[in-house]
C-alpha positions as CSV (number, residue, x, y, z in Angstrom):
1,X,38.0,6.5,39.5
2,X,39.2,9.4,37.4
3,X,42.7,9.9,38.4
4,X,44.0,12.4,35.9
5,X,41.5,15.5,36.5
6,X,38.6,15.9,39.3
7,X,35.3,15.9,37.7
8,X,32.8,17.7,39.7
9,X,29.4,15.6,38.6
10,X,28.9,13.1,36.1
11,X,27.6,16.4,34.3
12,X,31.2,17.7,34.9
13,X,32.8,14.6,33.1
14,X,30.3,14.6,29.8
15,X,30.9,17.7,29.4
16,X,34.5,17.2,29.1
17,X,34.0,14.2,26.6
18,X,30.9,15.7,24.5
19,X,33.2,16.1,21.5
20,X,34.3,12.5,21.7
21,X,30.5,11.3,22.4
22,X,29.3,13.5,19.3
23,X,32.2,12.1,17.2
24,X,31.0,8.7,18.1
25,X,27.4,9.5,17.4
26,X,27.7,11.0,13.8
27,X,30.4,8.0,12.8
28,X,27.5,5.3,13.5
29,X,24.9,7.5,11.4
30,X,27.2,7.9,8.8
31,X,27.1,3.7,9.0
32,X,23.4,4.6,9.1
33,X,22.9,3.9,13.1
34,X,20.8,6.3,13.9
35,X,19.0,4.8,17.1
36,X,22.1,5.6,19.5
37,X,22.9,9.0,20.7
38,X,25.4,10.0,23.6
39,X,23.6,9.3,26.6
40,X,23.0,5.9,25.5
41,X,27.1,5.5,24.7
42,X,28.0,7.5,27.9
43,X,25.7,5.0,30.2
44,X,26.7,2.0,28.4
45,X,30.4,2.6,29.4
46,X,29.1,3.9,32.7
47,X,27.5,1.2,33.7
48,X,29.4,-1.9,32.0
49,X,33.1,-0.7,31.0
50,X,34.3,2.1,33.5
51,X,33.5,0.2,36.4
52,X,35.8,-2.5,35.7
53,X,38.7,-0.6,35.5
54,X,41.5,0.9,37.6
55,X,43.1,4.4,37.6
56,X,40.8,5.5,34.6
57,X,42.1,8.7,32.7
58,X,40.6,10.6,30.9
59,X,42.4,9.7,27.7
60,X,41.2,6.0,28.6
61,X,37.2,7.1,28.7
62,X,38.2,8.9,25.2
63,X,39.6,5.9,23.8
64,X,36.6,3.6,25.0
65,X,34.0,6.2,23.3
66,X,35.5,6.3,20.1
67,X,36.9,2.1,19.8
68,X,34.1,0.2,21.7
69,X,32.9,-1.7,18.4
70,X,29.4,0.0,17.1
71,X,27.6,-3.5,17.6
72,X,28.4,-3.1,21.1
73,X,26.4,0.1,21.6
74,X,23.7,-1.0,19.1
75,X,22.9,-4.5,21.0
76,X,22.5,-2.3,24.4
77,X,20.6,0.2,23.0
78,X,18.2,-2.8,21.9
79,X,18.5,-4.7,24.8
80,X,17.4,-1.5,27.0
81,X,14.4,-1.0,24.9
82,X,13.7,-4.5,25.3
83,X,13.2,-3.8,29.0
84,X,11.3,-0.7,28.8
């Protein structure tokens, strides 16, 4: 799945894109989104994005964290709750 470096864990691999995830998570409060934080972007892409793609690198799970539209992350983040 991740071709260009061998993550360890799935703790391995957040730890390698926290800076992305926290750049992600203070551009949606400054839009005043202040409901998603970075395990609810990191699962989201997890679960729906990563998944459906081939020879994922780590510049490509960069570039999904910081260009998946905001509305994206908001409307799971509401659906999840939803469920719970």
């Amino acid at each position: 799945l991740f071709m260009d470096y061998e993550f360890t864990s799935v703790l391995d691999l957040k730890a390698h894109i926290k800076p992305a995830l926290d750049s992600k998570v203070k551009e949606m409060q400054r839009k005043n989104i202040k409901y998603v934080n970075q395990d609810d972007i990191f699962e989201y892409l997890r679960n729906n994005v990563w998944p459906l793609k081939n020879n994922l690198t780590l510049y490509n799970i960069v570039d999904d964290i910081l260009n998946t539209n905001n509305e994206v992350f908001c409307d799971y983040v509401v659906n999840k709750k939803k469920k719970n």
